[in-house]
C-alpha positions as CSV (number, residue, x, y, z in Angstrom):
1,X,15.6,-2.0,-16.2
2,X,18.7,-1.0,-14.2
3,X,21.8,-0.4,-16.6
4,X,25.3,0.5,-15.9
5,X,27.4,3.9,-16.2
6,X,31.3,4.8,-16.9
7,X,32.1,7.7,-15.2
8,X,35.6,8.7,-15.1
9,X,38.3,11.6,-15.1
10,X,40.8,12.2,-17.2
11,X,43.5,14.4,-18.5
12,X,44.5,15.2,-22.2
13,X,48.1,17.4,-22.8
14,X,50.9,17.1,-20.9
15,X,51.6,13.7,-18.9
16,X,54.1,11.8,-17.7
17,X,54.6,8.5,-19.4
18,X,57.3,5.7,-19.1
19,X,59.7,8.4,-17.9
20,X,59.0,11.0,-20.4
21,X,56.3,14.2,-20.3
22,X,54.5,13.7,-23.7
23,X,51.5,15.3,-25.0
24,X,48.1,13.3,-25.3
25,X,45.1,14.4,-27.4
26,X,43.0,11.8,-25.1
27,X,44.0,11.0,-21.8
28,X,44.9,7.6,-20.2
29,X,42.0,7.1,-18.1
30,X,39.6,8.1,-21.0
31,X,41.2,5.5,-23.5
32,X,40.0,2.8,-20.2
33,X,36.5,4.2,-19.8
34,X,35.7,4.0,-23.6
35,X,37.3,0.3,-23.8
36,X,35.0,-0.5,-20.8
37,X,31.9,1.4,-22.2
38,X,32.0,-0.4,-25.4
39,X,32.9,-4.1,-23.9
40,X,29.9,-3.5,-21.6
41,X,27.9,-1.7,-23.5
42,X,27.2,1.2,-20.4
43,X,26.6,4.7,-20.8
44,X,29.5,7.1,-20.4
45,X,30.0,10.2,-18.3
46,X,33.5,12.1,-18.5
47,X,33.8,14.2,-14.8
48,X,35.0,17.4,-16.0
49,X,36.1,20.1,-13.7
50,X,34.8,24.1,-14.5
51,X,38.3,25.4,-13.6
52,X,40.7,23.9,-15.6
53,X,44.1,22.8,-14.9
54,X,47.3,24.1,-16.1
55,X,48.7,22.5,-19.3
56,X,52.0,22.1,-17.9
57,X,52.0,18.6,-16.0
58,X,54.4,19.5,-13.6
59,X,51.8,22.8,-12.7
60,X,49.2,20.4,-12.4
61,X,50.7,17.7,-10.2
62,X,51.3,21.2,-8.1
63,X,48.0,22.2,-8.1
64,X,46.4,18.6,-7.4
65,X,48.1,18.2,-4.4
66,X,47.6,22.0,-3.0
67,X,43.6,20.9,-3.9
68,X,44.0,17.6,-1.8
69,X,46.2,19.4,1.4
70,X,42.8,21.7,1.5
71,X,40.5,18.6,0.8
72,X,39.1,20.9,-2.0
73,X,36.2,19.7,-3.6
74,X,36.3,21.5,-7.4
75,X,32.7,22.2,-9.2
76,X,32.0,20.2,-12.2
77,X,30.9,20.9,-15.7
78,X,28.1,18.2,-15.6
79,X,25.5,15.8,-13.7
80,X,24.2,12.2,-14.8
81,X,21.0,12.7,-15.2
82,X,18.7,9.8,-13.6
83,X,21.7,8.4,-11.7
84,X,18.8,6.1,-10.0
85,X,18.9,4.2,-13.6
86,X,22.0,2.7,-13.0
87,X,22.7,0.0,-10.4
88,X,26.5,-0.2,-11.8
89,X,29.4,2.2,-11.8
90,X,32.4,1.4,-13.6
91,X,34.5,5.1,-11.7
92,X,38.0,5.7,-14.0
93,X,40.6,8.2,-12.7
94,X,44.4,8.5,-12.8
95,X,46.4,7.8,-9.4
96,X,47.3,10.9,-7.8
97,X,49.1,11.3,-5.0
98,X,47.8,8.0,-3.5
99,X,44.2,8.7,-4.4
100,X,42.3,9.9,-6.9
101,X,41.9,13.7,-8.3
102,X,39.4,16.2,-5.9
103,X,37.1,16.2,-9.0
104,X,36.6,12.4,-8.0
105,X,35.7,13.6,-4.5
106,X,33.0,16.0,-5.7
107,X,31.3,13.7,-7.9
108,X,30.4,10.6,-5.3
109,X,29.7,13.2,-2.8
110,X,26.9,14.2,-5.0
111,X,25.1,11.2,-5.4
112,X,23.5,8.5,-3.5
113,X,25.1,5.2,-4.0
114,X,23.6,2.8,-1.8
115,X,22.6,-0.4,-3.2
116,X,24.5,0.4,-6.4
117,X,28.2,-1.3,-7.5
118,X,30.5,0.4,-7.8
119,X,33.9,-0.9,-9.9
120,X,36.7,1.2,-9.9
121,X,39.6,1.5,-12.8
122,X,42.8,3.3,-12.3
123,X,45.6,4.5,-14.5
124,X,48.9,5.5,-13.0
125,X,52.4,4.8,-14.2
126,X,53.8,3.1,-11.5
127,X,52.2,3.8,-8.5
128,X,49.3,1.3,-8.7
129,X,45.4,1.2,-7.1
130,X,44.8,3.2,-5.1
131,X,41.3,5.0,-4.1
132,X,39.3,2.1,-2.7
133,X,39.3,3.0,1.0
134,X,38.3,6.5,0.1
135,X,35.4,5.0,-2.3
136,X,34.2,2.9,0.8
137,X,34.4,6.2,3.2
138,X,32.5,8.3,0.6
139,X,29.8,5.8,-0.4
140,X,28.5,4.0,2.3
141,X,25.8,1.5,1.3
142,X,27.6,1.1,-2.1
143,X,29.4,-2.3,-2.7
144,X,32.8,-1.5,-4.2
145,X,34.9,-4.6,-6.4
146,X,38.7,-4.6,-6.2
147,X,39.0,-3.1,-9.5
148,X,42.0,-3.0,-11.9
149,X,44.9,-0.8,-12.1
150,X,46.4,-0.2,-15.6
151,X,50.0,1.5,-16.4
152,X,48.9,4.9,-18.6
153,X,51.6,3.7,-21.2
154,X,50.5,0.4,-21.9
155,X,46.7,1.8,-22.4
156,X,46.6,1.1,-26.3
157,X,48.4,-2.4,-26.4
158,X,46.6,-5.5,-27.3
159,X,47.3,-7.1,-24.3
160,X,45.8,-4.5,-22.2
161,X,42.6,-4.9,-24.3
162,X,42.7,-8.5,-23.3
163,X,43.3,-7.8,-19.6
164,X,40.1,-5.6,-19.8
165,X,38.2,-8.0,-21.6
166,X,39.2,-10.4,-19.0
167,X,39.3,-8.7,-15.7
168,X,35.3,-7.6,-16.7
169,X,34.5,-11.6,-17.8
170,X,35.5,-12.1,-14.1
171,X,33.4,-9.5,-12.5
C-alpha cells in the first residue's frame, strides 16, 4: 500500500515577518507541513541541515545565498527510510532567493523520484512560488502539481487553514 510523506524545511528564531524580524519557536514552513500531515494523514519528515545556520536572520539570508552562488549542497541530519513506500510527496520550504534553501537541493538529489508525486508548498512573505522548475530539473520521472504558496504571517489564520483544506480537496 503506497502512502504519502511531508517532507519539508524550515526555520525557527529569527525571521522576517510582515515587515518586522520576530522570533519563532516553530517556523513558518513547519506550521504548513503539520497542517498538511494531519489533513492528509501522511508521514512527516523535517529536512534538517548538520551545520546549522546563524540565529541572526539577516546572517542567514547571507549565508543562504553564499551556499546557492557555490550551488552548495549542505549534509543532512536524517534519511526517510523506505522512501519506495511512498508514491506522494507533499516538499515544504520557505522562498529563498527565488528558490528554495540548498538543504532542499540535497534531499531530492538523494532519492529516486520517478513515478512518485510530488506537491510542493511554499512560505515566503512576499515573494511568492517559486522552486518548481528546479523540482522538475532535479527529479526527472517525478510528476510535480502547481502547489500553493502561503505568506509566512498569515500561517496560523483560519482562513489559511481553509485554503489548505481546499487547495488539497482539489488535488
Amino acid at each position: 500500500m503506497k502512502k504519502s510523506l511531508v517532507a519539508y524545511y524550515s526555520r525557527r528564531g529569527q525571521n522576517y515577518v510582515s515587515g518586522s524580524l520576530i522570533e519563532l519557536t516553530e517556523g513558518n514552513t513547519e506550521v504548513i507541513a503539520k497542517k498538511i500531515q494531519a489533513l492528509t494523514n501522511s508521514d512527516i519528515f523535517e529536512i534538517d541541515t548538520v551545520l546549522k545556520y546563524p540565529k541572526d536572520y539577516m546572517e542567514t539570508t547571507r549565508v543562504a545565498k553564499k551556499e546557492l552562488n557555490a550551488d552548495a549542497r549542505p549534509e543532512l541530519t536524517g534519511t526517510v527510510d523506505n522512501m519506495d513506500d511512498y508514491d506522494t510527496i507533499y516538499l515544504g520550504y520557505p522562498n529563498w532567493w527565488g528558490t528554495f534553501p540548498m538543504a532542499v537541493f540535497t534531499f531530492l538529489e538523494s532519492y529516486n523520484f520517478s513515478g512518485k508525486t510530488i506537491i510542493p508548498f511554499c512560505t515566503h512573505e512576499g515573494s511568492g512560488m517559486c522552486g518548481l522548475v528546479d523540482i522538475q530539473l532535479l527529479c526527472p520521472g517525478a510528476k510535480v502539481n502547481k502547489g500553493i504558496a502561503i505568506k509566512g504571517s498569515s500561517v496560523h489564520r483560519a482562513d489559511t487553514d481553509s485554503t489548505i483544506k481546499n487547495w488539497l480537496e482539489k488535488l
